[in-house]
C-alpha positions as CSV (number, residue, x, y, z in Angstrom):
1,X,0.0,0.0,0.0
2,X,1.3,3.9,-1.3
3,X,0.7,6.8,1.4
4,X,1.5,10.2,0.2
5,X,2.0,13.0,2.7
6,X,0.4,15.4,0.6
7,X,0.6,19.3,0.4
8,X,-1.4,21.7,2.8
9,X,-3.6,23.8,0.6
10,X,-6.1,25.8,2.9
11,X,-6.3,29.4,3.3
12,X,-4.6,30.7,4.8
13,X,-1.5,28.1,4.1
14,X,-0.8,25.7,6.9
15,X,2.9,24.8,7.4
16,X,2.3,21.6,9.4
17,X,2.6,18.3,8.4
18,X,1.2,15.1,10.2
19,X,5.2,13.2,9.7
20,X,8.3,14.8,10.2
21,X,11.0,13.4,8.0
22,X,13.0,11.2,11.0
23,X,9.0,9.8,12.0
24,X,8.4,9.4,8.7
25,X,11.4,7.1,8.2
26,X,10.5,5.5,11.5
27,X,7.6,4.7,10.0
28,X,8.9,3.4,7.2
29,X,11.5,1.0,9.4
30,X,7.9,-0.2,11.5
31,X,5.9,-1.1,8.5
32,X,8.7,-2.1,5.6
33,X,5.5,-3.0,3.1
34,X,4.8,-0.1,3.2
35,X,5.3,3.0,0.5
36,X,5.9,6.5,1.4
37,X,6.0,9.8,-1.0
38,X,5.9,12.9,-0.3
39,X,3.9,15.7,-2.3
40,X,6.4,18.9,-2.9
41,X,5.6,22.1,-1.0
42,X,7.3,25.3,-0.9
43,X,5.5,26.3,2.7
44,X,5.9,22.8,4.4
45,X,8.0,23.5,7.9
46,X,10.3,20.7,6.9
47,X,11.9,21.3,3.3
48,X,11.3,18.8,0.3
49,X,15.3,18.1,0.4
50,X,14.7,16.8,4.0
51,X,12.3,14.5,2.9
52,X,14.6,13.3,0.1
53,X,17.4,13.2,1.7
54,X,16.0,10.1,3.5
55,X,15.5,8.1,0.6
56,X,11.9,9.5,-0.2
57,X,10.4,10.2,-3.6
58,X,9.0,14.0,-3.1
59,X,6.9,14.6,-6.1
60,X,4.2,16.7,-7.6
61,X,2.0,13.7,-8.3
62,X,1.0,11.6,-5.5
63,X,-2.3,10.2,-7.3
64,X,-1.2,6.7,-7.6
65,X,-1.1,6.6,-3.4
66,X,-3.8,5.0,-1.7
67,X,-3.8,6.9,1.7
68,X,-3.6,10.3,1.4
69,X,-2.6,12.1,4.7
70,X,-2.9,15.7,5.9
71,X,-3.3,18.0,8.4
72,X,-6.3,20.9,7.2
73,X,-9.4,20.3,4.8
74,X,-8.8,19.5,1.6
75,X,-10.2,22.0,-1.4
76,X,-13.1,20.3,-3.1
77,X,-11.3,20.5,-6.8
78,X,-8.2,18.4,-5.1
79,X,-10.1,15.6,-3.6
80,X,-8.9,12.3,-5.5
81,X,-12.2,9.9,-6.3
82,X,-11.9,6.2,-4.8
83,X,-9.2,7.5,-2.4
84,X,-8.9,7.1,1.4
85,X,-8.1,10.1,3.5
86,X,-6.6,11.3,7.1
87,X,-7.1,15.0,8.0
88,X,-9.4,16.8,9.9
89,X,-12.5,17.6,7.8
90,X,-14.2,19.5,10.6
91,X,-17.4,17.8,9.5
92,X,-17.8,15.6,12.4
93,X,-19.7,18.0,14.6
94,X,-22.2,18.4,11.4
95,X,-20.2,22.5,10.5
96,X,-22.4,24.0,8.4
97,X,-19.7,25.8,6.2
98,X,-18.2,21.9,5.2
99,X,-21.3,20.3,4.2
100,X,-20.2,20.7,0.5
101,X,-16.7,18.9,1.1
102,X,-18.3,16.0,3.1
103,X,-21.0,15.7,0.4
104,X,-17.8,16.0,-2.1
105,X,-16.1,13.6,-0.5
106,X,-19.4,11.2,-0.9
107,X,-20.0,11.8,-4.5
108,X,-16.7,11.3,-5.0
109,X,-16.1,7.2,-2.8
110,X,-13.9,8.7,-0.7
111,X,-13.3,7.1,2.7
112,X,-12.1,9.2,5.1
113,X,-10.5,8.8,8.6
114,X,-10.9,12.3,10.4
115,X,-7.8,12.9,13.0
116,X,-10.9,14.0,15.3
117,X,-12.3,10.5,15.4
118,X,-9.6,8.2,16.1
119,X,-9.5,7.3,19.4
120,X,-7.5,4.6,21.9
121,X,-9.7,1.8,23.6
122,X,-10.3,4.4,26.6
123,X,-11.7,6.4,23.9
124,X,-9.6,9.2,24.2
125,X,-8.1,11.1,21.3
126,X,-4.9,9.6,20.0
127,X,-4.6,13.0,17.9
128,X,-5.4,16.2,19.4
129,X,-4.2,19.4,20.4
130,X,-1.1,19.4,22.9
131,X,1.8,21.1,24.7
132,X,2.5,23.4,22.1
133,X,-0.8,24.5,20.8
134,X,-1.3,26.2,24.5
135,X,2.3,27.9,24.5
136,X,1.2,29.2,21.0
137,X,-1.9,30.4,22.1
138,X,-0.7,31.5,25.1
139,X,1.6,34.1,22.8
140,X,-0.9,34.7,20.5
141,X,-3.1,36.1,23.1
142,X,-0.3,38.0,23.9
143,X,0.4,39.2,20.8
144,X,-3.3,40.5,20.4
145,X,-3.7,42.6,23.4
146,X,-0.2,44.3,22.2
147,X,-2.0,44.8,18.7
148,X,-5.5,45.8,20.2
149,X,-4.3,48.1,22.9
150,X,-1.0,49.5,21.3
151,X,1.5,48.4,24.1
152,X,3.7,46.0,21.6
153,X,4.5,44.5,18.6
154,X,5.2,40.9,19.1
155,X,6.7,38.9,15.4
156,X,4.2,36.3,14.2
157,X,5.0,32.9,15.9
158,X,6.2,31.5,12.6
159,X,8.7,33.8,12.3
160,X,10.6,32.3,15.2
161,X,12.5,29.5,15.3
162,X,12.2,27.7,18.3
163,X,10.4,27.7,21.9
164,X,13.9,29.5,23.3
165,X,13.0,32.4,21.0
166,X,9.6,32.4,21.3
167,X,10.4,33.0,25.2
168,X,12.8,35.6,24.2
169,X,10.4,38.0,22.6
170,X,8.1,37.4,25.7
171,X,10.8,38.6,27.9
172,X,11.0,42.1,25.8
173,X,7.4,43.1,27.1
174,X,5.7,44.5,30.3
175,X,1.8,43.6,30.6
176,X,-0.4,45.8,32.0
177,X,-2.5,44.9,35.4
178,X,-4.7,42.3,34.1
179,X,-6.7,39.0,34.5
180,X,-5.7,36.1,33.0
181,X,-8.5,32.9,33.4
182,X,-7.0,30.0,31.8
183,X,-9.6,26.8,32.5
184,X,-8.8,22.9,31.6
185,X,-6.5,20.2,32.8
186,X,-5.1,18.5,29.7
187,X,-2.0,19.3,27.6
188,X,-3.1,22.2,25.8
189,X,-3.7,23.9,29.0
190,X,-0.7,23.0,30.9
191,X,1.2,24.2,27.8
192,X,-0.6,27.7,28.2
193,X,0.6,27.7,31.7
194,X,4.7,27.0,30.9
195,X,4.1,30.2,29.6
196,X,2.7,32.1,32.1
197,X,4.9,30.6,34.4
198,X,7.7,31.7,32.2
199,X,6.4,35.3,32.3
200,X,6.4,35.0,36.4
201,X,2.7,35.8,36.0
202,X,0.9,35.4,39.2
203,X,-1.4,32.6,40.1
204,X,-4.0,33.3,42.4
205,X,-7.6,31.6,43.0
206,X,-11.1,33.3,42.0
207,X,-11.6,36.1,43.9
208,X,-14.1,36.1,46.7
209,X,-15.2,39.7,48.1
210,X,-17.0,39.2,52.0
211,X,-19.2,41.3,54.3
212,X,-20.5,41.1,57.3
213,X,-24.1,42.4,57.7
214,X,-25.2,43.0,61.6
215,X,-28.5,44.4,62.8
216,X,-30.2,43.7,66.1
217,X,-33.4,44.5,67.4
218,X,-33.4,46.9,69.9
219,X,-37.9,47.7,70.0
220,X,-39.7,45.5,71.9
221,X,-42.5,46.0,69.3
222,X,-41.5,43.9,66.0
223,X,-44.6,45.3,64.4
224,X,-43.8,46.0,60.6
225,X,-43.7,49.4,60.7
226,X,-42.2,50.0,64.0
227,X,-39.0,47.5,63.8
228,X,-35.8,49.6,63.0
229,X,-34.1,49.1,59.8
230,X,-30.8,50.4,60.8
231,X,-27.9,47.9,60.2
232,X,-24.2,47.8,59.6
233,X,-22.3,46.5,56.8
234,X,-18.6,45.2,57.9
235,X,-16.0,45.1,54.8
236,X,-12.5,43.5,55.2
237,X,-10.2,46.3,55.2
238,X,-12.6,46.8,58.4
239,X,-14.7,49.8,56.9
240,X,-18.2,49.9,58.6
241,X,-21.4,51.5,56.7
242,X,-24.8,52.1,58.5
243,X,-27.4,51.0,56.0
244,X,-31.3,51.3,56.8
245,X,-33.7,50.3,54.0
246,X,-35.2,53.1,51.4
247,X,-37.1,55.8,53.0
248,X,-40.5,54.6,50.9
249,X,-39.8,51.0,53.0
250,X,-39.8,52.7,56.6
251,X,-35.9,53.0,56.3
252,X,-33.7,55.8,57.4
253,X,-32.7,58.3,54.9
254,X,-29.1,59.5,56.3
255,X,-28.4,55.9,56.0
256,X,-27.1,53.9,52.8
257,X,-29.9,51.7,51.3
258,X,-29.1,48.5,49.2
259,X,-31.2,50.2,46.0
260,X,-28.1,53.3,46.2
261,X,-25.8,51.0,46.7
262,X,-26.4,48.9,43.9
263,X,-26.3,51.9,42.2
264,X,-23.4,52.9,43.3
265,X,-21.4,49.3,42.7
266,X,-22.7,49.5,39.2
267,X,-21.5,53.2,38.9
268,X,-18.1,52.2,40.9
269,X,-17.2,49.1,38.7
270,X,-17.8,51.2,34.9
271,X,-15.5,53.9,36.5
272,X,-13.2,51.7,37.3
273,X,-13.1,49.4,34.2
274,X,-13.2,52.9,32.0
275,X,-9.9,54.3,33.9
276,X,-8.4,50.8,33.0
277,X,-9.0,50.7,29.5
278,X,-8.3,55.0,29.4
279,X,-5.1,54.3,31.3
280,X,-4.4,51.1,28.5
281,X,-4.9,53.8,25.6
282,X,-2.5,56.3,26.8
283,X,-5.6,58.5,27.9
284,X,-5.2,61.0,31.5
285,X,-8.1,61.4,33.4
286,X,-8.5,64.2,35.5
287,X,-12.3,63.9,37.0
288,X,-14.5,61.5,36.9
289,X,-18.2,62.0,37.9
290,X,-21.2,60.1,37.3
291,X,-24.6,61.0,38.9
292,X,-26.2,57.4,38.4
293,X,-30.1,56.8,38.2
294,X,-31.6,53.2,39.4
295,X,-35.4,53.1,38.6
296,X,-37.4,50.8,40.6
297,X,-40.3,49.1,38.7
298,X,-41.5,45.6,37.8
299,X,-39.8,43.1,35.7
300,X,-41.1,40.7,33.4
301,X,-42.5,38.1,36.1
302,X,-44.1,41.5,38.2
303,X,-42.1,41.3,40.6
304,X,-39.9,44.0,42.0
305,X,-36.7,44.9,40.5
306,X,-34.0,47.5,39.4
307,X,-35.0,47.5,35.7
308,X,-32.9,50.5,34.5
309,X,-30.1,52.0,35.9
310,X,-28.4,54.9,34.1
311,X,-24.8,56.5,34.0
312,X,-24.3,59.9,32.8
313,X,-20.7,59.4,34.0
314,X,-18.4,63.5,32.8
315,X,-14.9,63.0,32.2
316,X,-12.1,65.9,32.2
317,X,-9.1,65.1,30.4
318,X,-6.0,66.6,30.5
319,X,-3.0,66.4,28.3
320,X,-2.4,66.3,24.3
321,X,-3.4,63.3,23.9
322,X,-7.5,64.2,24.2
323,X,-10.1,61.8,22.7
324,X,-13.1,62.5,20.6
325,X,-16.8,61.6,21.5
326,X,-16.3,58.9,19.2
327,X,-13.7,57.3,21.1
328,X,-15.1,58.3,24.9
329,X,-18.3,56.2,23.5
330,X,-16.4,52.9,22.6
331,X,-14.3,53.5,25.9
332,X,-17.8,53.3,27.7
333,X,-19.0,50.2,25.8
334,X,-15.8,47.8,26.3
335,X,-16.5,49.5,30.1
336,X,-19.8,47.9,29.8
337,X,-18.9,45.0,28.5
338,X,-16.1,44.2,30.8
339,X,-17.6,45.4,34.1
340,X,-17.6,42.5,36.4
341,X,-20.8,44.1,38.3
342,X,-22.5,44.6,35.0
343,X,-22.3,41.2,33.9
344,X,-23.9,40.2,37.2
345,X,-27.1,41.2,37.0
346,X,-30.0,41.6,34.5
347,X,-30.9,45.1,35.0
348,X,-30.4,47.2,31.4
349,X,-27.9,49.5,32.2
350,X,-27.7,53.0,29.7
351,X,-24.8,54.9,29.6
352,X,-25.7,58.3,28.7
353,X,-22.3,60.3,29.0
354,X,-22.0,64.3,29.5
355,X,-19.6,66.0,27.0
């Protein structure tokens, strides 16, 4: 039986291969029956010569093999009839945007073995992503908050020619004071990690954020409208707020109530996430003020709820470097977006900024 290793031809180009020319001939030495060529490629990480220089025919023409193997789809107009395949099709989940190469591949008696599907009696993946897929992610992520943000350039991975200088162009930049989630437990992620750990980024667990809330009833008459409201709140750095309930619900009005300070955790966290990204963009802030609105109504099920709250947060700038409305506005939506608070709760939030 003939295998070919045949020639990536996706876009954008692919310069992986599924054998290296030393597996390749290990290969060879495993199965001696066997035939191996190897279609030319001009983008292929290991050159044609390295191929041939192990005793392998590299050729344009592989279409007398029997096994074709690759790594990415193959274009419709290069599938071989009555051939049998390895790569990953991307049709196993049922994509959408392959369902003409798999109905190709059909019309055309091909029998294809999808990397994807090939499992070990456990029926685990034998082929899959692994160590180096999450150190290159791991940089590419890197590379795209330097690009998004402006704080470095970082050379396209496959520019670089090996892990020592991949870790060398990580060791020319500064992050900023950010979060980093990275979930999972298999290879891809503990590839990710090396690079983190690399970096001497910090590892620390989900954040928890406690108070201690403290009221005692000091009326002998625990009637509804005669029971005091007052309360304390307790924070960690061992700040204590009085807090009553909303003067409309028999509370104290000197006193915090939990409807302002909702209000003023949603204002709090937009502030701060907008000062993030301004401080990211090169931006100075002067003043920041924001006289939020929480409206009280009923929700959906009737029941009672914050369903708006707005921010009509006025910035003062200082500097050269002054942005337009334009760019104050999409400050304020990746502020939305990325506020931890906002993407707590369900009440619409409308930013409604001052200029």
């Amino acid at each position: 039986m003939k295998f070919a290793i045949i020639k990536e031809r996706k876009s954008p180009p692919d310069r992986r291969v599924v054998f290296s020319p030393e597996k390749l001939a290990d290969a060879k030495a495993q199965f001696p029956d066997a035939e191996f060529i190897v279609e030319s490629s001009a983008l292929r990480i290991f050159p044609d010569e390295a191929y041939a220089k192990l005793g392998f025919t590299v050729t344009d023409d592989v279409s007398d093999a029997d096994v074709m193997i690759g790594v990415k789809e193959v274009p419709i107009d290069h599938l071989i009839p009555n051939k049998k395949y390895f790569y990953f099709s991307h049709t196993i989940k049922k994509q959408p945007y392959n369902c003409k190469l798999l109905q190709a591949m059909l019309a055309k008696n091909i029998e294809m073995y999808d990397h994807e599907t090939i499992v070990r009696k456990n029926n685990s993946r034998l082929i899959g992503f692994g160590r180096y897929a999450g150190m290159v992610g791991a940089y590419n992520g890197f590379r795209a908050l330097g690009m998004r943000d402006n704080l470095f350039a970082l050379p396209k991975v496959e520019t670089l020619a090996d892990l020592d200088a991949v870790k060398a162009e990580l060791d020319k930049i500064t992050i900023p004071n950010i979060k980093i989630l990275l979930s999972g437990t298999g290879k891809v992620a503990y590839g990710a990690k090396e690079i983190l750990d690399h970096m001497g980024i910090k590892k620390i667990t989900m954040s928890e954020h406690k108070v201690n809330l403290s009221w005692k009833n000091e009326s002998e008459d625990f009637s509804y409208k005669k029971y005091d409201r007052t309360h304390s709140w307790k924070f960690e750095g061992g700040t204590v707020v009085k807090a009553s309930a909303a003067p409309e619900y028999l509370g104290k009005k000197e006193f915090v109530n939990p409807e302002e300070a909702f209000t003023a955790s949603l204002a709090s966290c937009h502030m701060l996430t907008f000062l993030a990204l301004a401080s990211m963009k090169k931006y100075t802030i002067e003043i920041y003020e924001d006289n939020a609105v929480a409206i009280l109504g009923k929700n959906e099920k009737s029941r009672m709820a914050v369903t708006k709250l707005y921010l009509n947060p006025k910035i003062t700038f200082k500097g050269d470097n002054i942005p337009d409305k334009t760019i104050i506005n999409e400050l304020h939506h990746r502020a939305h977006i990325e506020c931890f608070i906002a993407n707590s709760v369900l009440t619409e939030i409308i930013i409604e900024p001052v200029f």
